[in-house]
N, C-alpha and C positions, 0 to 999 in steps of 0.2 A: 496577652496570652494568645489571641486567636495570631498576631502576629507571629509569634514566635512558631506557632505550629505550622502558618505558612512558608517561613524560611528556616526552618528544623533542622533541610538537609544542607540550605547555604552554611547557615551557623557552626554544623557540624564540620562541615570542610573546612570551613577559615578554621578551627576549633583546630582541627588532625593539621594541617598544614603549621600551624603557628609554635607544633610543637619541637619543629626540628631546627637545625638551624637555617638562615638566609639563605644561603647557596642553595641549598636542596628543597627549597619548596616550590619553586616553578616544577622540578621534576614528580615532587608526591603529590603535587595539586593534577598534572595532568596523569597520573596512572589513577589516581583515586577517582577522576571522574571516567579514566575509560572504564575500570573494573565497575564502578556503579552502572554504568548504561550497559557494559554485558552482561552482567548478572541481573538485572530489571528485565530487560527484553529478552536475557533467555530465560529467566522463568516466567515472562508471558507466553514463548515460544512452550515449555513443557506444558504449562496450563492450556493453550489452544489446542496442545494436539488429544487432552484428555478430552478439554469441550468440545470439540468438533466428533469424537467417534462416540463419546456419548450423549451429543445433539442428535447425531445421525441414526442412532440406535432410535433413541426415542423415537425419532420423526419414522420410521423405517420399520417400526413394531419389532425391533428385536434386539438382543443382549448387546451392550458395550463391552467397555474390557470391564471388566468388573471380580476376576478370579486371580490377581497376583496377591501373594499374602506375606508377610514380613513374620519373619518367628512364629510362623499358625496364625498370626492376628489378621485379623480381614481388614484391608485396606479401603475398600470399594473401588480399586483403579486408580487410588492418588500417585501413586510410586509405578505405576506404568513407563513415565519416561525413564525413569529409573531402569525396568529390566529392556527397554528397547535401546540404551545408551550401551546396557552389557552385552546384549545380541552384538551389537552391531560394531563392538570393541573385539569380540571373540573372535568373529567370521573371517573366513578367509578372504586375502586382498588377492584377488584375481588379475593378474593382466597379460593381455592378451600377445603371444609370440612378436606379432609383427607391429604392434601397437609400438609409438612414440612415448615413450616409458618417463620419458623429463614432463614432457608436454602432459602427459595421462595426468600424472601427478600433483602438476600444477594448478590444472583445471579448476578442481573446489575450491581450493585455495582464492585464486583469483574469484571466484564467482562471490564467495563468502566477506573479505574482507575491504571492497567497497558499500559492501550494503551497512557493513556495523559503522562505517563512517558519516553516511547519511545521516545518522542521529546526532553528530554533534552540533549541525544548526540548527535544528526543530527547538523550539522555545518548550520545554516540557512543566512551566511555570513559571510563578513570575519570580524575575531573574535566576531565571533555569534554564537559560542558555550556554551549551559549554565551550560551542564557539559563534560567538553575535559578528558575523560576516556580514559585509554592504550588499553582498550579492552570495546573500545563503539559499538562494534559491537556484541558481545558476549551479555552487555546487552540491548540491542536493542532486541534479540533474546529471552532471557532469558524470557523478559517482555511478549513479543507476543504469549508466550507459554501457558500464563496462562489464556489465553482464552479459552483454552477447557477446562479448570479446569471447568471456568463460565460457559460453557453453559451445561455439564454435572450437574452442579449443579441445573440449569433450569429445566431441561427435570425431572429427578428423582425426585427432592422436588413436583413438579406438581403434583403427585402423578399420572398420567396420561401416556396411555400408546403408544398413540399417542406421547405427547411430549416425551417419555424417546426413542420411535423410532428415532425422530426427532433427540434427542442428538448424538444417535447413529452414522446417518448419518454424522451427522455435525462433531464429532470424524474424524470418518474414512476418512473421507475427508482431515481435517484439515493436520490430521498425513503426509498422502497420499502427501500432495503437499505442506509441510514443507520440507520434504527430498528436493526434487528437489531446493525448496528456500534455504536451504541454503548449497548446494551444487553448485547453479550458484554462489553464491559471494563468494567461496573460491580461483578462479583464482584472481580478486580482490586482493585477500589480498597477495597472494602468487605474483603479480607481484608488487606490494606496497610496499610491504616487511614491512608490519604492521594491527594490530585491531585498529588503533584508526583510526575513523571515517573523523577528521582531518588533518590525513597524507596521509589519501585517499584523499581526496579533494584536498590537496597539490601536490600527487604526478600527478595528471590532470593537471597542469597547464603550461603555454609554451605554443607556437604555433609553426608551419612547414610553410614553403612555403611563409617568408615573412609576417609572422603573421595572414593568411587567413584562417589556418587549426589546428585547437586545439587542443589539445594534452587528448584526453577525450577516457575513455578505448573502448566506443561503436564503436571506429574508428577503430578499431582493428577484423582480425576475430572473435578471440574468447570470446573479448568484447560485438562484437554484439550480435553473440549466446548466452550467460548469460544474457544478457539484455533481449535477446525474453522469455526464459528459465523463470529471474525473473518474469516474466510479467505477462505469463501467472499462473505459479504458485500462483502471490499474488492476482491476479484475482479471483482464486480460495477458495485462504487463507480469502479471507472479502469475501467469498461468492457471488460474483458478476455475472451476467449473462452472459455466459450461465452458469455457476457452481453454480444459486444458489437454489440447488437440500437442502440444511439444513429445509428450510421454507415448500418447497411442499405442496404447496397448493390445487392442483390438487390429492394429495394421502394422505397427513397424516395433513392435514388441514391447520397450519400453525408451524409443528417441534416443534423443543423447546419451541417457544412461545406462544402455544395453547392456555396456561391457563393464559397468561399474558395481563395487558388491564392497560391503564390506563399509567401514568410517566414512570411506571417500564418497560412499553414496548418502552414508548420513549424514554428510556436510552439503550436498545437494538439496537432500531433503531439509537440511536448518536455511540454509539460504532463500529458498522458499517460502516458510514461513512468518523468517525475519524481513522476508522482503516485505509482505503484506501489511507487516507489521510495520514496517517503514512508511510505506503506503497509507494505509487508517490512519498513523498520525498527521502526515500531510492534509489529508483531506482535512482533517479536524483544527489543523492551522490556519488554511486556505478559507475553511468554506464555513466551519462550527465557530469560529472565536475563540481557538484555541484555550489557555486555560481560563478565559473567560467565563463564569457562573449564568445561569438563563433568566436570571434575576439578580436585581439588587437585593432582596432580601435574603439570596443565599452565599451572598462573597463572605458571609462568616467561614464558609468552607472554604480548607488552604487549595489555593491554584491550582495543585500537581494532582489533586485529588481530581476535579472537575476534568483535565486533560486524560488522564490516564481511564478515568469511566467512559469518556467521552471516544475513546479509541477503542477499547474493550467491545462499547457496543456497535462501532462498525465492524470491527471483526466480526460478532456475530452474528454483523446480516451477509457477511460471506460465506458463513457458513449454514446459515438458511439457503442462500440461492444454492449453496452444492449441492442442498437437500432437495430441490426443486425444479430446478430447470437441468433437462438433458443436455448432454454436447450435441455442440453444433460442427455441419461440414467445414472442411476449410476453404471452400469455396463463400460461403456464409459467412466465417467471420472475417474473411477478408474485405468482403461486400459492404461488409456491416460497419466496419472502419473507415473504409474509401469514398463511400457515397451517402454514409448519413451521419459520423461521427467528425470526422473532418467539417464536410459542409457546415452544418448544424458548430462546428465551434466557432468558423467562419460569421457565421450569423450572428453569434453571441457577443462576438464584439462587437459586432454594428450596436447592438442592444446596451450594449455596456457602454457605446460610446455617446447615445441619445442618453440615456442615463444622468451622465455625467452631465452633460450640456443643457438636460434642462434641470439642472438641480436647484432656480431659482421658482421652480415654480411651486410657492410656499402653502399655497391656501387651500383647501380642501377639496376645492373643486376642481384647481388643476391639478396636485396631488392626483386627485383619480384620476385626470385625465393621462399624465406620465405615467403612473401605474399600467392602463388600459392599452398606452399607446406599446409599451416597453410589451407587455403581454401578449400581443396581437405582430409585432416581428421576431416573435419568438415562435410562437405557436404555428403561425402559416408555414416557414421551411421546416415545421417539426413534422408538420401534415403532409407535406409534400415531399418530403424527402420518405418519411415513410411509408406513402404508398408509392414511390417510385421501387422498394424494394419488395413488393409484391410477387410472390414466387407464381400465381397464377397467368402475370404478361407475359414470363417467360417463358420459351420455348419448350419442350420435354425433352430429355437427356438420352441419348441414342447410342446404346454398348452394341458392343459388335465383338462378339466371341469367335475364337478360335476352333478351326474344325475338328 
């Protein structure tokens, strides 16, 4: 029984597939797995956008959506994405006289559908892979890259010089805290001793101490630090506050998408989402043990269950920090990637590489001592790198206005 509720959704496919004939089932096996991963991740995509404005309500003392109402009945805000799918279906598509009208067009498009593709090597349980690649990390990467392709694409076709700032920014950024991303999950693979995404997940698995202590890389020094490293990095990478300097709204109106109104903006704003979402689940492959249980006593529960909690609640420390930390200059978060995220991932592998090398050392007493040692070249460039970003060594900033 508790099997069968683990592979419920395998079962069901082989199930739907078995029903047509030969020829046609490589083709219903792979729409049936792409429609499952869109429909899953876009309604975690509607449900994030209801939690995050009625997170931020709460946190913020005041009203969420909470007034749309279906035939008189009160909703409480569930069917929200529901009337902002029909805003934003109604709205006029705006583009601009001098604006690249093929290129305008294209833009969401491109931006949108490498990121729905990043989910087919993510292990989303066990044998819930829809594609187990030697080096699904590689295209996991590959994919996520091509989003600055898109939003360069935005900004310029706009014809607008506003949005081609905006691109700019969102570039430089992008670049900026890619490095560090994927410089934290190279210990990863190097303690894994593989790119496929499913031998990561594999190699987490086990427990210590009687079953109570999991065997998940975040458990680890240099685990954890790659896990803060990714974090903050992909925070970054989907633009999320405080990093999301792309839009500035308060200086170049709203970035890239100045000149965009209408679906084409709502496919900006779904890419967005889905990216983070893309995101949270990586880190919970990488760093959580994917769908790995935090106990032996709890693998009663099926796989997909433990991954999909498991990403739900990084989401909603993303959406805590929106609540909490102010944007920062672009001066700052450039700083912030160049000279202490970089470095600091730089360090992690030293840390990951002692690690590794002293893995013979079994008994308790050197146990602590690897422990201590592994803690102690983590921690010094964490300290040193941080107060080299000290905003009081530096100089003060000297405007010079026009007469």
């Amino acid at each position: 029984m508790i099997e069968n509720a683990d592979q419920i959704f395998v079962i069901l496919l082989h199930w739907l597939v078995g029903l047509v004939p030969e020829p046609w089932r490589p083709w219903l096996s792979y729409l049936l797995i792409i429609a499952a991963i869109m429909g899953v991740f876009g309604g975690l995509f509607a449900a994030a956008t209801i939690a995050e404005r009625k997170i931020l309500g709460r946190i913020q003392n005041r009203y969420g959506p909470n007034r749309i109402k279906m035939f008189g009945i009160k909703t409480f805000g569930l069917i929200q994405p529901i009337a902002d799918g029909i805003k934003m279906l109604i709205k006029e598509d705006i583009v601009p006289h001098a604006a690249d009208k093929v290129v305008h067009y294209l833009a969401p498009i491109v931006l949108t559908t490498p990121i729905w593709m990043t989910f087919a090597v993510l292990p989303m349980g066990r044998n819930m892979t829809a594609l187990d690649m030697d080096a699904g990390i590689l295209f996991y990467f590959a994919m996520g890259s091509a989003t600055e392709l898109a939003v360069f694409m935005a900004g310029w076709s706009s014809h607008n010089k506003y949005s081609l700032l905006g691109s700019m920014r969102a570039i430089a950024q992008m670049i900026s805290y890619e490095v560090p991303l994927v410089l934290s999950t190279i210990p990863v693979l190097m303690l894994a001793g593989t790119l496929s995404l499913t031998r990561v997940v594999d190699a987490q698995g086990g427990y210590l101490l009687g079953g109570f202590i999991p065997h998940w890389f975040i458990l680890t020094p240099w685990g954890f630090a790659g896990c803060i490293i990714f974090l903050l990095a992909a925070m970054a990478e989907s633009n999320r506050s405080p990093f999301d300097l792309p839009e500035g709204e308060s200086e170049i109106i709203a970035g890239y998408l100045t000149e965009y109104s209408g679906f084409k903006y709502a496919l900006f704003f779904l890419g967005e989402y889905v990216g983070m979402l893309a995101v949270s689940a990586m880190l919970v492959t990488l760093f959580l043990g994917g769908w790995h249980a935090p106990m032996k006593a709890l693998e009663f529960i099926p796989s997909w269950i433990w991954f999909f909690g498991k990403t739900i609640c990084v989401i909603l420390l993303y959406i805590w920090s929106r609540a909490t930390f102010p944007r920062i200059r672009l001066d700052q978060l450039l700083t912030f990637s160049w000279k202490f995220l970089v470095p600091l991932a730089l360090a992690n592998l030293v840390v990951a590489a002692v690690w590794h090398f002293t893995n013979g050392w079994a008994t308790p007493l050197w146990a602590s001592v690897r422990w201590l040692l592994c803690l102690f070249l983590i921690a010094v460039p964490f300290v040193l790198l941080g107060r080299s970003l000290d905003n009081k060594k530096q100089s003060p900033r000297l405007y010079h206005y026009a007469e």
